[in-house]
C-alpha positions as CSV (number, residue, x, y, z in Angstrom):
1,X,88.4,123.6,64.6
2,X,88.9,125.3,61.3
3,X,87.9,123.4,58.1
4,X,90.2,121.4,56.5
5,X,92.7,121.7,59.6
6,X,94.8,118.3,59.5
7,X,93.6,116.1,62.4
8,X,95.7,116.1,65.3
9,X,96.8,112.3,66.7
10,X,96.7,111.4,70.3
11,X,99.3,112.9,72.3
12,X,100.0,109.4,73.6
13,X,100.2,106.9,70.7
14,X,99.1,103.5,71.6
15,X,103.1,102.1,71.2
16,X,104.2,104.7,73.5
17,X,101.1,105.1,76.1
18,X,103.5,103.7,79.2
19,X,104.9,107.4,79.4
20,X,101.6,108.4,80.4
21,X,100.1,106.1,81.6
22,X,100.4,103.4,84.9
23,X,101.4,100.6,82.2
24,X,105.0,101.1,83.3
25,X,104.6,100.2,86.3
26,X,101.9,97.2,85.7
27,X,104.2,94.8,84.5
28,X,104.8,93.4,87.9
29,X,101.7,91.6,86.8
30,X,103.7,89.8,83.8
31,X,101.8,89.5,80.7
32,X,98.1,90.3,81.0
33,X,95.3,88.6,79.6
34,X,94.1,89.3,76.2
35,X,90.1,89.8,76.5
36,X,88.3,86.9,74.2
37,X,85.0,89.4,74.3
38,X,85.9,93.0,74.0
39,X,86.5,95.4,76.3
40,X,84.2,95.2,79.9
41,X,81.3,97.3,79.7
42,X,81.8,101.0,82.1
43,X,80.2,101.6,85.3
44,X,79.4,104.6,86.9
45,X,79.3,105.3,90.8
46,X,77.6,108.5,92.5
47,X,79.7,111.0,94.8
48,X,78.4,114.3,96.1
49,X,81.2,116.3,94.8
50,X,79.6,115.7,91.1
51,X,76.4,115.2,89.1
52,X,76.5,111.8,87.1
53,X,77.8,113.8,83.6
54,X,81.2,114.7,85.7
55,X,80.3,118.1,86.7
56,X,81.2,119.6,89.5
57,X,78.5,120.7,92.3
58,X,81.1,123.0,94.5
59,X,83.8,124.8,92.4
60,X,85.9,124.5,94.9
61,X,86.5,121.5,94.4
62,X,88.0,122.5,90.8
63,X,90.7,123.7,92.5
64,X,91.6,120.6,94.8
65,X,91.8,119.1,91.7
66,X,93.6,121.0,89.1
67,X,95.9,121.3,91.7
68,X,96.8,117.7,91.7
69,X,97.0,117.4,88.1
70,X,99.6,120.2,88.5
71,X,101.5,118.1,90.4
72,X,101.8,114.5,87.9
73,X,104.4,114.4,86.1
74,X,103.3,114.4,82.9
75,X,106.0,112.2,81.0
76,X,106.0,113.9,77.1
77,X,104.0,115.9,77.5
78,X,102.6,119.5,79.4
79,X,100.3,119.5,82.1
80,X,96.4,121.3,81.5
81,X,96.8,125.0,80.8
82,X,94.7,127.7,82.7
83,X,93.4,128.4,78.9
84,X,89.6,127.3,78.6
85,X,90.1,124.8,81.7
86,X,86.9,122.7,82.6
87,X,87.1,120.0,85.5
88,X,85.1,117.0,85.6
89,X,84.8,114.4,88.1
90,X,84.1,110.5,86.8
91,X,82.8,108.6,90.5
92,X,83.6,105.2,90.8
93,X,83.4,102.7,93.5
94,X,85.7,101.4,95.9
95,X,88.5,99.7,93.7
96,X,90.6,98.4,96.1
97,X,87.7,97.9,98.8
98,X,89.9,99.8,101.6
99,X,87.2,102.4,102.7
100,X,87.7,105.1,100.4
101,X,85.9,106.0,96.8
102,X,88.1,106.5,93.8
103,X,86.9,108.7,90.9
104,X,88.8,109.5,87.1
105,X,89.3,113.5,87.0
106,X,89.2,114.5,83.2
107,X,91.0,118.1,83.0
108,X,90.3,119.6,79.7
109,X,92.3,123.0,78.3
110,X,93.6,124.2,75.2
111,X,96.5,124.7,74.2
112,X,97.9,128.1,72.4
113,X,100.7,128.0,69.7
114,X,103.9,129.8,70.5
115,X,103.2,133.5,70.6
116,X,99.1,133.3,70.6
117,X,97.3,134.0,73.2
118,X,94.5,132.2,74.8
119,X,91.5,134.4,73.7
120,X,93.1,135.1,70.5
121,X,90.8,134.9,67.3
122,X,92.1,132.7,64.6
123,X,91.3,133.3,60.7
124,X,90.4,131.1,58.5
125,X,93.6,129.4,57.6
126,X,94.7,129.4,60.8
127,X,94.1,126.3,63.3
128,X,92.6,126.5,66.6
129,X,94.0,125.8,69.9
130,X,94.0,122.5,70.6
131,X,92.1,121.3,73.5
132,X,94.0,118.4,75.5
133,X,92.7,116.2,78.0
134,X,94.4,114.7,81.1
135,X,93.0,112.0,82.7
136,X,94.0,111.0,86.4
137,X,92.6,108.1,88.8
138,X,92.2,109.8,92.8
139,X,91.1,108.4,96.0
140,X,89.2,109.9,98.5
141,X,89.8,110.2,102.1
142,X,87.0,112.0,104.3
143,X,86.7,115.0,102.6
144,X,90.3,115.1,100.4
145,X,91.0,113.6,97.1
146,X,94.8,112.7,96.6
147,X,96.5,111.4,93.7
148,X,97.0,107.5,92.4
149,X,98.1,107.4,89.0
150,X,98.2,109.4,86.0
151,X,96.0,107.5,82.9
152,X,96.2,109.1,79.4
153,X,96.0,112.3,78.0
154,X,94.2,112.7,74.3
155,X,93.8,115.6,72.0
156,X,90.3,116.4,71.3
157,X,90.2,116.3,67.7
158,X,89.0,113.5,65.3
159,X,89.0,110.1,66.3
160,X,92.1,110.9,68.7
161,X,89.0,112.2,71.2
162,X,87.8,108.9,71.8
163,X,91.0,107.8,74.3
164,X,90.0,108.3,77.4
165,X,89.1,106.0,80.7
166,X,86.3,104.7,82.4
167,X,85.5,102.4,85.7
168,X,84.3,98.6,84.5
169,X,83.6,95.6,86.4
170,X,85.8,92.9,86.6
171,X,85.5,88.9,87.2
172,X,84.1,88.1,90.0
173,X,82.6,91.2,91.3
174,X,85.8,93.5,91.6
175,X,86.4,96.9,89.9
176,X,89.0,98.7,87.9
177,X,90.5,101.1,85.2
178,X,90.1,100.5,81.4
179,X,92.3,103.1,79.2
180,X,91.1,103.6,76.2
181,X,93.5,105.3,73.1
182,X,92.8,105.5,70.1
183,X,96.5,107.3,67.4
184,X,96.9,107.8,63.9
185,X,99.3,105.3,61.7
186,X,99.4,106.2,58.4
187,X,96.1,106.3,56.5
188,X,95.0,103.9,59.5
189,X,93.9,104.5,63.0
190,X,95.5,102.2,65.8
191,X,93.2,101.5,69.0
192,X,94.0,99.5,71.7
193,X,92.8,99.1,75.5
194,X,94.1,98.4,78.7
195,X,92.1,96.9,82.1
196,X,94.1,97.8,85.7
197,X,92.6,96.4,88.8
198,X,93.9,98.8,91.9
199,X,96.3,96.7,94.6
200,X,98.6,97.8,97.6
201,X,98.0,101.5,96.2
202,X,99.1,101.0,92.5
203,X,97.4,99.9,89.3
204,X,98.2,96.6,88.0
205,X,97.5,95.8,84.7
206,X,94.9,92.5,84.2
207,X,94.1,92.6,80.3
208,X,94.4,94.4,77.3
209,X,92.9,94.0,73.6
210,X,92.8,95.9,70.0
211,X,90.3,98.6,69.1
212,X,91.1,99.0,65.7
213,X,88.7,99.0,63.4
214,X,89.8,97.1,59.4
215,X,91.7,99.8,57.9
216,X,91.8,100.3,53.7
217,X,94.5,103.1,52.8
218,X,93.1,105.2,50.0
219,X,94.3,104.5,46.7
220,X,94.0,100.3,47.6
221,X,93.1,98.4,44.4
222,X,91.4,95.3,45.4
C-alpha cells in the first residue's frame, strides 16, 4: 500500500457481520454463551489437497474451489476477483463427525478502482488495489469439496487483516468455527468473535466475546 493511504475497515463491520456470515442463521441456538476465558485456542488438521500453511499441492484444485466461492452469495459485498487470486486451503477435522473432513478456503484478490486495471501501476498519491479476502467453511465427500457456509470476508489492510477464521476445540472434545473480525469505529478499533459448532448441515452459533483492545482517541486529556 502507498504511504500515508487511509486504512481501509473490514468489509464486514463487527455490527453488521450476519450479512456475511452464518450468524443469521445461528440464532436457532438463542443466545450464545459469552466465553469467561477468551477465545478457544485454533487447531489445525492435515488433508492431502494442502501443505499445513494452506497451500495448495494440485492446482486443480484451485479451480474446484474458486468455483464455489463463485457461487456464495456474497450479501454486501462482491465475490474474489480473477485479479491477483491465490487459493488456500485451512484442513480441519470432522466437525459434525459424519465421515467427511471440513476445511476453511481463504480466497484472496484485489480489487481495482473503477476504470483501473488489474496490472496497472499506481503513483505515489494514488492507492493500491485493495486485496479482499473471502473466507468459506466446505466439506469433503470422496474426492469433492462442496459448500457449507460462507464466514467473513476482510480487507487486507491494517488491523482490518486480522478478521479471519480458524478450527478450535470445543467442550468436551468436539470441533467448530471461530470468526474472528476485527472494523474501525472512530479513533477506535471494534473486535469481536464468534464460536459455531457444525449440526444437521448448518453452523450454529455456541459463544461469542469482545476483542477489542482499551481504546484512547487522540486528543484525550486525562
Amino acid at each position: 500500500m502507498t504511504t500515508g493511504a487511509p486504512a481501509i475497515a473490514a468489509v464486514v463491520a463487527l455490527a453488521a457481520l450476519a450479512t456475511s456470515s452464518p450468524i443469521a442463521a445461528a440464532g436457532k441456538n438463542g443466545h450464545p454463551a459469552r466465553a469467561p476465558h477468551g477465545p478457544p485456542p485454533a487447531v489445525h488438521a492435515a488433508c492431502p489437497e494442502a501443505l499445513s500453511d494452506g497451500a495448495l499441492v494440485d492446482a486443480r484444485v484451485a479451480d474446484q474451489l474458486v468455483a464455489l466461492a463463485g457461487a456464495i452469495k456474497w450479501e454486501g459485498v462482491g465475490g474474489p476477483t480473477a485479479c491477483h487470486r491465490e487459493v488456500r486451503l485451512h484442513c480441519g477435522p470432522d466437525l459434525d463427525r459424519d465421515g467427511d473432513q471440513e476445511a476453511i478456503v481463504e480466497v484472496s484478490s484485489r480489487e481495482p478502482a473503477d476504470g483501473q486495471r488489474c496490472d496497472d501501476a499506481t503513483s505515489s498519491s494514488e492507492q493500491a488495489p485493495a486485496v479482499t479476502r473471502h473466507f468459506f467453511l466446505v466439506s469433503r465427500h470422496a474426492s469433492i469439496w462442496r459448500t457449507v457456509a460462507r464466514l467473513v470476508v476482510t480487507a487486507d489492510e491494517g488491523e482490518a487483516g486480522r478478521s479471519g477464521a480458524s478450527f478450535v476445540k470445543l467442550a468436551g472434545g468436539r470441533f467448530g468455527v471461530r470468526v474472528d473480525s476485527y472494523a474501525a469505529h472512530g479513533a477506535c478499533e471494534v473486535g469481536g468473535y464468534e464460536v459455531f459448532a457444525l449440526r444437521a448441515g448448518a453452523l450454529v452459533s455456541v459463544a461469542r466475546g469482545d476483542l477489542s483492545a482499551p481504546c484512547v482517541p487522540c486528543g484525550c486529556q486525562p
